[in-house]
C-alpha positions in Angstrom: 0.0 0.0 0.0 1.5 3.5 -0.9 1.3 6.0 1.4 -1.3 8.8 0.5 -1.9 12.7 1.9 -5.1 14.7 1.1 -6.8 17.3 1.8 -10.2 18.8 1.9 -9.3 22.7 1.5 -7.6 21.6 -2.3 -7.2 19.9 -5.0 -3.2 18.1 -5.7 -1.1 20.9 -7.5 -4.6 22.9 -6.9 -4.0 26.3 -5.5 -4.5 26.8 -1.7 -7.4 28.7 -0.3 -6.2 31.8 0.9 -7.5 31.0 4.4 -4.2 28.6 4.7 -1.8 31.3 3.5 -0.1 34.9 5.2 -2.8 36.5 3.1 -5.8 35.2 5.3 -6.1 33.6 8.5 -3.2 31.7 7.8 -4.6 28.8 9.3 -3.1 24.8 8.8 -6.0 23.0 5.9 -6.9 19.6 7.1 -5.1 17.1 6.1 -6.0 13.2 5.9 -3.7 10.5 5.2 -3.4 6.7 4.4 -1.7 3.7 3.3 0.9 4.0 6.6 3.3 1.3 6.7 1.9 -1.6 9.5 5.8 -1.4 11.4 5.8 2.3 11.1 6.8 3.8 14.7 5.8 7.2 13.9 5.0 9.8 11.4 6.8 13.2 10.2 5.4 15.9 8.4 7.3 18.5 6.4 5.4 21.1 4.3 7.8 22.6 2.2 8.0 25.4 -0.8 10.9 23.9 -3.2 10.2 27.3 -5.6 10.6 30.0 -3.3 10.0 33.0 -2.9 9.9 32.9 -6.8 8.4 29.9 -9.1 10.3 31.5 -12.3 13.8 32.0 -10.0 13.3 29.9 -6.8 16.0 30.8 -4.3 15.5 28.3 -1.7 13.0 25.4 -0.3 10.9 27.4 2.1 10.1 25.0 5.6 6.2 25.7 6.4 5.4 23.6 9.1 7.6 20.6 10.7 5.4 17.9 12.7 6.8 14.9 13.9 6.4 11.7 16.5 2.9 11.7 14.4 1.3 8.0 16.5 1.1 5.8 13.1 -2.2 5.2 14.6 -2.8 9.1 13.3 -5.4 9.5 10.2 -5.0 12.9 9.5 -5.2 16.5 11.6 -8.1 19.1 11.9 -7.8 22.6 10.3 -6.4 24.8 12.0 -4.0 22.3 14.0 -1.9 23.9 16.5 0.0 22.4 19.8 -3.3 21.4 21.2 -5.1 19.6 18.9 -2.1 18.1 17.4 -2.6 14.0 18.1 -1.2 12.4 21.5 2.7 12.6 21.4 3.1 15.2 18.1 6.1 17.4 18.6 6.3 20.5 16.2 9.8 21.4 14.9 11.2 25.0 14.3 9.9 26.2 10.4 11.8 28.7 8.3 10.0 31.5 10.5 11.8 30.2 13.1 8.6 29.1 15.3 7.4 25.6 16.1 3.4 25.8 14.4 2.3 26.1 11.0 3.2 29.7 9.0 1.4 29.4 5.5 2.8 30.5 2.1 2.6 33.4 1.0 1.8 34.9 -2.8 5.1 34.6 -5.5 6.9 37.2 -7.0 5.0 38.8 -9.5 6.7 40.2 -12.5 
């Protein structure tokens, strides 16, 4: 079984719902997973921009949000996930914007 992510708030390579960006509440989208390995131990999440801060000249892979010690058990995480509704045992790592939660991505360079 191959390990699948999803969410609600978007379609893959859709664009996020400003909502989940630094342009609106800049809130985590729900996410739902599958597919987890049965010996897994636990789970990490890393949402990254590869293209940033521009898709035509990308400078750097931009860290959004680092989760990890995810209980394999785990099926997915509510919007707006923060410390306290993060699943038993989920430790948040440091981001590019040097805090430990979700920071959402902002618009590209426009030409």
């Amino acid at each position: 079984m191959t390990l699948t992510i999803t969410s609600q708030a978007f379609q893959q390579n859709g664009e996020i719902p400003p909502q989940h960006t630094c342009q609106g509440a800049d809130v985590s989208p729900p996410l739902a997973w599958s597919g987890v390995p049965a010996n897994a131990k636990s789970l990490a999440l890393i949402v990254d921009d590869p293209d940033a801060p521009d898709p035509a000249a990308p400078k750097m892979t931009w860290v959004h949000w680092v989760l990890y010690n995810i209980p394999p058990t785990a099926t997915g995480l509510p919007e707006g996930a923060a410390a306290g509704s993060l699943p038993g045992g989920t430790l948040e790592g440091t981001n590019d914007f040097r805090r430990a939660a979700y920071g959402g991505p902002c618009p590209p360079v426009m030409r």
